[in-house]
LUMMI-467024 format. One record per residue (C-alpha): residue in three letters; residue number from 1; x, y, z. Coordinates in steps of 0.001 Angstrom, whole numbers, plus 500000, padded with zeros to 6 digits. Layout:
BEGIN
rest_nr_px_py_pz
ALA_NUM_X_Y_Z $
...
// end
This chain:
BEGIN
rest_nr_px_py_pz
UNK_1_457605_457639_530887 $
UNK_2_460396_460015_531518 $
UNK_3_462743_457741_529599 $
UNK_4_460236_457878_527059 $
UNK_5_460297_461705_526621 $
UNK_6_463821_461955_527031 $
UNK_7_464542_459985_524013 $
UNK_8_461942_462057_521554 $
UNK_9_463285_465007_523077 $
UNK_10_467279_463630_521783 $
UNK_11_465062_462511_518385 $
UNK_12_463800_465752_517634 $
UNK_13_466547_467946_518235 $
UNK_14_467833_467577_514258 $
UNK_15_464902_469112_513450 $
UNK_16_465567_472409_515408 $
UNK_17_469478_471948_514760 $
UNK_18_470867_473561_511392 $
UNK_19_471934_471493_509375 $
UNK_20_474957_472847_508403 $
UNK_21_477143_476078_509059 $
UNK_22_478549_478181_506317 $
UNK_23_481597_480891_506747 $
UNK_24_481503_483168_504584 $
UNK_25_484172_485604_503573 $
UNK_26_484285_488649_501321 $
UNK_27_487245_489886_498763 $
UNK_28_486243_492717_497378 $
UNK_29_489668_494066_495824 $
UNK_30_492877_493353_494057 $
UNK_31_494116_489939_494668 $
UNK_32_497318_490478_497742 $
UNK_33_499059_489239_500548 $
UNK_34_496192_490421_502712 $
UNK_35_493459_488473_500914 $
UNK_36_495717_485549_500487 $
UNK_37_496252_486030_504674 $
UNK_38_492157_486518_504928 $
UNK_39_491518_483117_502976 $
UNK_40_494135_481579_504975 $
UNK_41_492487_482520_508685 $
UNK_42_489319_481637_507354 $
UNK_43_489679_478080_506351 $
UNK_44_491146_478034_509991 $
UNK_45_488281_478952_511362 $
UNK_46_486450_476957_510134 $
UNK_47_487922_474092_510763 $
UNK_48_487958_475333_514348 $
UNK_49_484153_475870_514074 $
UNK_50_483561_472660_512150 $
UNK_51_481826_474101_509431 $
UNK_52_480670_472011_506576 $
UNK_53_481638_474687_503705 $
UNK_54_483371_477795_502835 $
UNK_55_481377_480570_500569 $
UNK_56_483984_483179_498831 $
UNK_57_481888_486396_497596 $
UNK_58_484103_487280_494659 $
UNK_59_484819_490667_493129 $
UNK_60_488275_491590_492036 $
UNK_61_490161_493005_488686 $
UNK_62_492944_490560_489184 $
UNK_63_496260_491128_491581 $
UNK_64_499261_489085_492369 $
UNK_65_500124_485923_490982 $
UNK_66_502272_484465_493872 $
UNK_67_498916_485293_496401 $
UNK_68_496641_483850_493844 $
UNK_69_498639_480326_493961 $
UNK_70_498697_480259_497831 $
UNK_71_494847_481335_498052 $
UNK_72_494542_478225_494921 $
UNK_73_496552_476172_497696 $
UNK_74_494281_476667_500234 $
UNK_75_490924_476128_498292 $
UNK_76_492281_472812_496635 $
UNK_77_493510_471462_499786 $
UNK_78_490645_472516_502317 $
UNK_79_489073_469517_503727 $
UNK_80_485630_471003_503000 $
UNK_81_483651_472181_499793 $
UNK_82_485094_476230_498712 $
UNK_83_482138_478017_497043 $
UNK_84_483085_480753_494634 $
UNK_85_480851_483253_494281 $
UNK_86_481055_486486_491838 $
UNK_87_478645_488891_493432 $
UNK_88_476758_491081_493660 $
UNK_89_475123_492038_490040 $
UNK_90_478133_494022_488183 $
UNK_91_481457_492638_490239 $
UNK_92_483933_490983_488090 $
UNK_93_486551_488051_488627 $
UNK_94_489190_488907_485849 $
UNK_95_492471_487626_485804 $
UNK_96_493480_486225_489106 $
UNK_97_490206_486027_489898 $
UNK_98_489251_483392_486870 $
UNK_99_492180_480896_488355 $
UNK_100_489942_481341_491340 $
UNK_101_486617_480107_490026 $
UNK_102_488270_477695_488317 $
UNK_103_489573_476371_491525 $
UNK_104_486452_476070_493181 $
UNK_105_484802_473048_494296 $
UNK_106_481491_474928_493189 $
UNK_107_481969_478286_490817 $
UNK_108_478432_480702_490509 $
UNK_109_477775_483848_489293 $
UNK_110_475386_486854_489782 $
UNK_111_473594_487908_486794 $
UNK_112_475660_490807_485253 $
UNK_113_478556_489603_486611 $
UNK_114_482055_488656_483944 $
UNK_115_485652_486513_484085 $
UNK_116_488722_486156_481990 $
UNK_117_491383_488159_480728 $
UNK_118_493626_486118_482798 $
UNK_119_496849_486439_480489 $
UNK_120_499846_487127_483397 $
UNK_121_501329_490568_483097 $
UNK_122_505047_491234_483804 $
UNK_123_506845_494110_485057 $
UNK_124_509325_493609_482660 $
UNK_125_509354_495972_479600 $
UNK_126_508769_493856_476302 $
UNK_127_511711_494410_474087 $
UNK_128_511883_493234_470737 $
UNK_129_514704_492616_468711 $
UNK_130_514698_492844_464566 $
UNK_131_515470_490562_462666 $
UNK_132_515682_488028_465826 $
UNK_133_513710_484700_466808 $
UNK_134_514316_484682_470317 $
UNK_135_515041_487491_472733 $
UNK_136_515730_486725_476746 $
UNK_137_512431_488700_477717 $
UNK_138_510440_486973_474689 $
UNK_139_511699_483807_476653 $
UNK_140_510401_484921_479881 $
UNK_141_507113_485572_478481 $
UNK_142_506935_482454_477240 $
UNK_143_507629_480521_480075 $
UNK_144_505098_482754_482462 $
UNK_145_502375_482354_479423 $
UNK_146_503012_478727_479177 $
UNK_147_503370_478134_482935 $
UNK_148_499880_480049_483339 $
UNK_149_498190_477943_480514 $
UNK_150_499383_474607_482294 $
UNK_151_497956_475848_485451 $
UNK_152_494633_476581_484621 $
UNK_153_494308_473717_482550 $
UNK_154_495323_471578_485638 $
UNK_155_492614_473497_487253 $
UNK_156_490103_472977_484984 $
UNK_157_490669_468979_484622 $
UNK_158_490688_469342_488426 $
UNK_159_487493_470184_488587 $
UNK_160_485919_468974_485406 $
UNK_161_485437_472543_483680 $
UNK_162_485656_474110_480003 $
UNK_163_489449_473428_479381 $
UNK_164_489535_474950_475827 $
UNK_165_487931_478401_477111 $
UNK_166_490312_478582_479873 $
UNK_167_493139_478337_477659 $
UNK_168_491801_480814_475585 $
UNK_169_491064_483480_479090 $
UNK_170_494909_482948_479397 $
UNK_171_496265_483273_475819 $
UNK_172_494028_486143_473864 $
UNK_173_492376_487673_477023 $
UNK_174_489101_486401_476565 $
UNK_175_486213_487509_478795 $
UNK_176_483084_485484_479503 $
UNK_177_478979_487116_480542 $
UNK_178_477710_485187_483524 $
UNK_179_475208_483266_481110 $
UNK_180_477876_482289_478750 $
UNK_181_480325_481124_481322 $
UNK_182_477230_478594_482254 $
UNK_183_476358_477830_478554 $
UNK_184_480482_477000_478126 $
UNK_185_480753_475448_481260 $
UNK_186_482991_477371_483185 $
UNK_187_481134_477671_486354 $
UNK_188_478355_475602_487876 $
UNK_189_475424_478220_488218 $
UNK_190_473878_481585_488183 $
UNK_191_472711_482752_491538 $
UNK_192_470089_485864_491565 $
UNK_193_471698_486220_495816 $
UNK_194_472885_484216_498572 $
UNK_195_469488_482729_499284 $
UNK_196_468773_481772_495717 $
UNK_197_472407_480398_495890 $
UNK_198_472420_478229_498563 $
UNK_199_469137_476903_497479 $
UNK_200_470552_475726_494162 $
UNK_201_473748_474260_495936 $
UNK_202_471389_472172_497947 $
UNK_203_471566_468153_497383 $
UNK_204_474996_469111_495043 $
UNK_205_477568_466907_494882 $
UNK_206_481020_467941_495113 $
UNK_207_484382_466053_494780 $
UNK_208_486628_467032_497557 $
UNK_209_490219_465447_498127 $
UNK_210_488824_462289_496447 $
UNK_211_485639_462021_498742 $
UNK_212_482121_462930_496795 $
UNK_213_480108_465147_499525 $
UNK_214_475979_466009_498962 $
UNK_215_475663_469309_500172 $
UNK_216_473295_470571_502127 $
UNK_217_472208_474111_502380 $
UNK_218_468895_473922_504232 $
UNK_219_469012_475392_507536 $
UNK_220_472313_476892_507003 $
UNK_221_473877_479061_509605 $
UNK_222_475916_482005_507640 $
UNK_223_478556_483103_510069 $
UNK_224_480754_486037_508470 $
UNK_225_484331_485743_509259 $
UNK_226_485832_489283_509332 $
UNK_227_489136_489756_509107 $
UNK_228_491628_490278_512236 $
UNK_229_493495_494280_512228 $
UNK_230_496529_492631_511118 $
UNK_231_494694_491598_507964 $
UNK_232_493074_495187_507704 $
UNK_233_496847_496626_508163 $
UNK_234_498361_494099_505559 $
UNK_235_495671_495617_503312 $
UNK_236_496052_499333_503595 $
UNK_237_499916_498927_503630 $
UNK_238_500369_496947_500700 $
UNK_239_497869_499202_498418 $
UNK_240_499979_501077_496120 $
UNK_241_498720_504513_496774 $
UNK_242_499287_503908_500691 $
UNK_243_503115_502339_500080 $
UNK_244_503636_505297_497681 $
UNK_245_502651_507846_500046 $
UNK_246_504605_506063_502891 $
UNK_247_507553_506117_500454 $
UNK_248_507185_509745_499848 $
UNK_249_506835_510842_503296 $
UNK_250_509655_508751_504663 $
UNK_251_512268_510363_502124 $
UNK_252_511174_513962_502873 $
UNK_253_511732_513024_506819 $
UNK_254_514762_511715_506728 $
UNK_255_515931_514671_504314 $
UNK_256_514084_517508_506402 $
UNK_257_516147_515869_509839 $
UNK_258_519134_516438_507814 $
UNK_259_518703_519465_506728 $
UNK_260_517952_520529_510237 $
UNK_261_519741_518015_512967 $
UNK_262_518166_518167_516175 $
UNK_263_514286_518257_514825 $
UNK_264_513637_514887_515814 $
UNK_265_510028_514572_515271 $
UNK_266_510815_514600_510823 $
UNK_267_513057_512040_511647 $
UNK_268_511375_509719_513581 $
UNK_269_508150_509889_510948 $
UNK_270_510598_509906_508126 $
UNK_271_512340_506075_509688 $
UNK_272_508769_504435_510743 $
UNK_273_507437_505585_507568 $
UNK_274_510350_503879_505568 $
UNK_275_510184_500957_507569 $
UNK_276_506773_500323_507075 $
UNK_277_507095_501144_502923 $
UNK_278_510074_498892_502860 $
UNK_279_507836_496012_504079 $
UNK_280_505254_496997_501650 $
UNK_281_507749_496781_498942 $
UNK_282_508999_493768_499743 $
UNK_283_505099_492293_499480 $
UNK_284_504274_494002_496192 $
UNK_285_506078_494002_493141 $
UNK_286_507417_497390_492076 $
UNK_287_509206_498921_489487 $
UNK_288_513062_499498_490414 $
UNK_289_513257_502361_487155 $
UNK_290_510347_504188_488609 $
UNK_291_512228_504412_491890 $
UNK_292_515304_505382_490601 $
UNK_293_513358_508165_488543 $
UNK_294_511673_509400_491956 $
UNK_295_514999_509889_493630 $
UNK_296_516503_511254_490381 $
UNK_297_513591_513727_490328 $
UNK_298_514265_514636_493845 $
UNK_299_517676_514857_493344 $
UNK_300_517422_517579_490123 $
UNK_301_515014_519025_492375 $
UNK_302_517783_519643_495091 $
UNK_303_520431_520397_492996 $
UNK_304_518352_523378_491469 $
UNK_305_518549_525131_494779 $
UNK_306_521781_525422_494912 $
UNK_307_522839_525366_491799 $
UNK_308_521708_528322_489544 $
UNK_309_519926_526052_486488 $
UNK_310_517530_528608_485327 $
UNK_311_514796_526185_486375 $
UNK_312_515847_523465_483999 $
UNK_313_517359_521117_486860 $
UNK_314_513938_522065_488637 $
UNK_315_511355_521422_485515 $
UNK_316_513462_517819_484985 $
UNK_317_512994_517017_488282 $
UNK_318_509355_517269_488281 $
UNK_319_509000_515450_484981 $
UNK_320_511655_512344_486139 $
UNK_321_509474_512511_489446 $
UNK_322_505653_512499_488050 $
UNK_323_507427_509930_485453 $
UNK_324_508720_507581_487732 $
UNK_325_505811_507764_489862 $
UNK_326_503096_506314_487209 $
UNK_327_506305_504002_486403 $
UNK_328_506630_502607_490486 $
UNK_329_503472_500208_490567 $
UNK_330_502009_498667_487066 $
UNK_331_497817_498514_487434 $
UNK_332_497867_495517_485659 $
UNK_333_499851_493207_487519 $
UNK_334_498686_494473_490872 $
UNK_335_494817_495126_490267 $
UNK_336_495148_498476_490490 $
UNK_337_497762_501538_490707 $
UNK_338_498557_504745_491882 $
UNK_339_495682_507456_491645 $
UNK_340_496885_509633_488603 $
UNK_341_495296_513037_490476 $
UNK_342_497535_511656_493905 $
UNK_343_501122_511774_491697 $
UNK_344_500221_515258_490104 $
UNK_345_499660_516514_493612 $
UNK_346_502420_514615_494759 $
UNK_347_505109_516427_491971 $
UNK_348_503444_519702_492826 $
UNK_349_504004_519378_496392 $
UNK_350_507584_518214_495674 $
UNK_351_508254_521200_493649 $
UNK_352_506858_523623_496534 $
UNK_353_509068_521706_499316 $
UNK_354_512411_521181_497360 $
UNK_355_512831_524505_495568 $
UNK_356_510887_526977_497638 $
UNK_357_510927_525597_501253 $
UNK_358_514444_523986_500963 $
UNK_359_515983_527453_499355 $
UNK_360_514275_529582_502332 $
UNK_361_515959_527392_504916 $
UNK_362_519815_527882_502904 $
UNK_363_518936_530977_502974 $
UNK_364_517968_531652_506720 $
UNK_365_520922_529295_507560 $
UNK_366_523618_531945_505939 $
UNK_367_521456_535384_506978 $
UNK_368_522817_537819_509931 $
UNK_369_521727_536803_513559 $
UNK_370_519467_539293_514707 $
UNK_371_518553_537448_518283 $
UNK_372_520558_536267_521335 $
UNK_373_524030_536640_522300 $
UNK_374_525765_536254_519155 $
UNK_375_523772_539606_518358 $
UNK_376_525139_541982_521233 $
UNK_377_528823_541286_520200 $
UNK_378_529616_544190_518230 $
UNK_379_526825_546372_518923 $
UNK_380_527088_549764_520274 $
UNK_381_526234_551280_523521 $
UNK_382_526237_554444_526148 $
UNK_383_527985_554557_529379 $
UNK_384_525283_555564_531734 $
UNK_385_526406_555397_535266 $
UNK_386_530353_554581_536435 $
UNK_387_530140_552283_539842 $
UNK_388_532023_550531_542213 $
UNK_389_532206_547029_540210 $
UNK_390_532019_549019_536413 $
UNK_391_529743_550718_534442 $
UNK_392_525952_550682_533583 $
UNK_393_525440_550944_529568 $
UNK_394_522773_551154_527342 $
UNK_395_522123_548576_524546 $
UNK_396_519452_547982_522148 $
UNK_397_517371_550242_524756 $
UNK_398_517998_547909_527165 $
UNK_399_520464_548811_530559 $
UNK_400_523544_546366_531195 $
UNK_401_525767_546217_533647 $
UNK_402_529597_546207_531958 $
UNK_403_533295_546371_532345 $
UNK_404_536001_547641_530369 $
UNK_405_539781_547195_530583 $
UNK_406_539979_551307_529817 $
UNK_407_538395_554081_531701 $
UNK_408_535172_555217_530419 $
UNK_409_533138_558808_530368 $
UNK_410_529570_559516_531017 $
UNK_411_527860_559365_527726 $
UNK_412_530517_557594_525988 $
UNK_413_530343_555470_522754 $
UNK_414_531099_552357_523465 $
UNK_415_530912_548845_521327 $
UNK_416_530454_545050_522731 $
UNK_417_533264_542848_522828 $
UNK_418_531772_539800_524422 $
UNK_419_529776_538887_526984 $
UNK_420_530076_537301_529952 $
UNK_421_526439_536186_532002 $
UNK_422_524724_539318_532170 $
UNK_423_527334_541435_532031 $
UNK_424_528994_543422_529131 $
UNK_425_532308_543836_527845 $
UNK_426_532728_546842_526173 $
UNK_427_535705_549269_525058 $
UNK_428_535539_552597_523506 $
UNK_429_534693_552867_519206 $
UNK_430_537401_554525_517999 $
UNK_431_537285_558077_516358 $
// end
């Protein structure tokens, strides 16, 4: 009997089991070495989980090219179905984010939701030649337009999607509604939310590394995988405004701790601060004019305090500064840029602390000493009181003992020569 019960107990356990676990992961910005990292940890995870599928909810303008092809890596290779899902109602996946629904093993959209535009952008100024075929830029362009055509195309035969359309996303920009990218046949579904989602997906089958899997989405445990704080640091660090501002604050550091050795605490901000923009720089793509215009700017900026330009060194400064600011980061390679308000600010600030600020400190540098030691030398003072060991004086109302190498009167005028500890050396003033 006991056997009996044990072996309907083992028989109906499926039934109370889920049938399959989901993780799920959110991107809800540019395209990066952080959400490149994110994707990365979470296909880990779940293969450390065993979980039957990976859901992706999608919502980004686009970002970097080299993270987009490792994130691509990762979703072609994974040993389990990748669900790509734009969401919720008004997100977008242009540019980077097209190569990413097109990667799926299943691509859905919200209602309300768009794709496309996912012609590469280069940092590199287009220059045109007259009266000339081929330029070495035009070249470059060429080769990144025709290397980004091949690549979604690969992607779309990949995973048996609207080839013609995605040629068309990368070579005139094209943009697609959620309802046309299903009438064209760019993605799989339309998905009112996660339930309604996973409810379509159910009994779907997938191709994955050659294998064809039936999903199944009944019963499914959602586990969110949130990312790790080095994730969350690789994020804020590598946005543009952050790096920017890190940038900033690391050259007025460093040049505040030279202005004024010994500070120490300008410095040390001013080194971690370039340490940590360095490394963002070297993540992000940036523009090496707009950084030579920033330190240019700064430089004018300098130069007008001690150097009497009549403002014009100052006014250029601001101008190569604000310039090479909106020049540093382009919005539509990375996703986004730097906040337009955060550079005025910025070139205002700059202004204040390189003209005003710096030309105060020069100028307290060269005034008089009006403190300490360096002050009593040369100051005058009355003989008070002759004794034993010298003479008692008065000094700045203050009563010092002194010496003198000539013999001194009650109530004479005397001036410091130097000073030795607390006590005074003093001789008469001459007449």
């Amino acid at each position: 009997m006991k056997r009996l019960l044990y072996l309907l107990f083992i028989l109906s356990l499926p039934l109370f089991a889920s049938a399959s676990t989901i993780i799920k992961l959110e991107i809800k910005s540019t395209i990066g070495p952080a959400s490149s990292n994110y994707l990365k940890e979470g296909i880990a995870a779940a293969i450390q989980q065993n979980a039957n599928m990976i859901l992706i909810e999608l919502d980004t303008p686009g970002g970097l090219s080299s993270s987009m092809r490792e994130m691509i890596q990762e979703i072609t290779n994974s040993p389990f179905p990748v669900i790509v899902y734009v969401s919720p109602k008004g997100a977008r996946a242009a540019s980077a984010g097209t190569y990413l629904i097109y990667a799926s093993h299943v691509a859905a959209m919200a209602p309300g939701t768009n794709l496309g535009a996912a012609t590469p952008v280069s940092l590199t100024p287009s220059v045109k030649i007259a009266d000339s075929n081929t330029t070495t830029v035009t070249t470059l362009e060429k080769k990144a337009l025709n290397d980004a055509k091949a690549y979604i195309k690969s992607l779309a035969q990949l995973n048996e999607r609207n080839v013609s359309w995605a040629l068309e996303a990368v070579g005139e920009a094209k943009s697609l509604s959620a309802v046309d990218a299903l009438r064209y046949g760019v993605i799989d579904l339309i998905a009112e939310n996660t339930a309604d989602l996973l409810n379509k997906l159910d009994g779907r089958s997938v191709t994955v590394s050659g294998k064809e899997i039936t999903l199944s989405t009944k019963n499914t445990e959602i586990i969110y995988f949130e990312p790790d704080w080095k994730t969350r640091l690789l994020s804020i660090v590598t946005d543009p405004n952050i790096a920017y501002i890190l940038l900033l604050i690391a050259i007025y550091g460093i040049f505040f701790e030279f202005m004024n050795p010994g500070e120490i605490f300008p410095g040390v901000i001013g080194v971690i601060s370039g340490v940590i923009a360095l490394y963002a720089l070297n993540l992000i793509p940036f523009n090496y004019a707009g950084l030579l215009l920033i330190i240019l700017g700064i430089a004018f900026m300098t130069a007008e305090v001690f150097i009497t330009g009549f403002g014009i060194l100052g006014i250029g400064g601001v101008i190569a500064f604000a310039f090479g600011s909106l020049l540093l980061f382009d919005a539509e390679t990375l996703g986004s840029g730097i906040s337009i308000p955060l550079v005025i600010a910025f070139s205002l600030v700059s202004l204040v602390f390189f003209i005003f600020v710096l030309r105060f400190l020069v100028r307290s540098r060269s005034a008089k000493v009006v403190t300490g030691k360096d002050e009593l030398v040369g100051a005058d003072a009355e003989v008070l009181l002759s004794t034993n060991d010298g003479y008692r004086v008065r000094c700045h109302g203050e009563i010092w003992n002194a010496t003198s190498e000539k013999v001194l009167e009650i109530g004479q005028k005397v001036r410091v020569e130097g000073l030795s500890g607390l006590t005074l050396h003093v001789n008469p003033i001459k007449e």
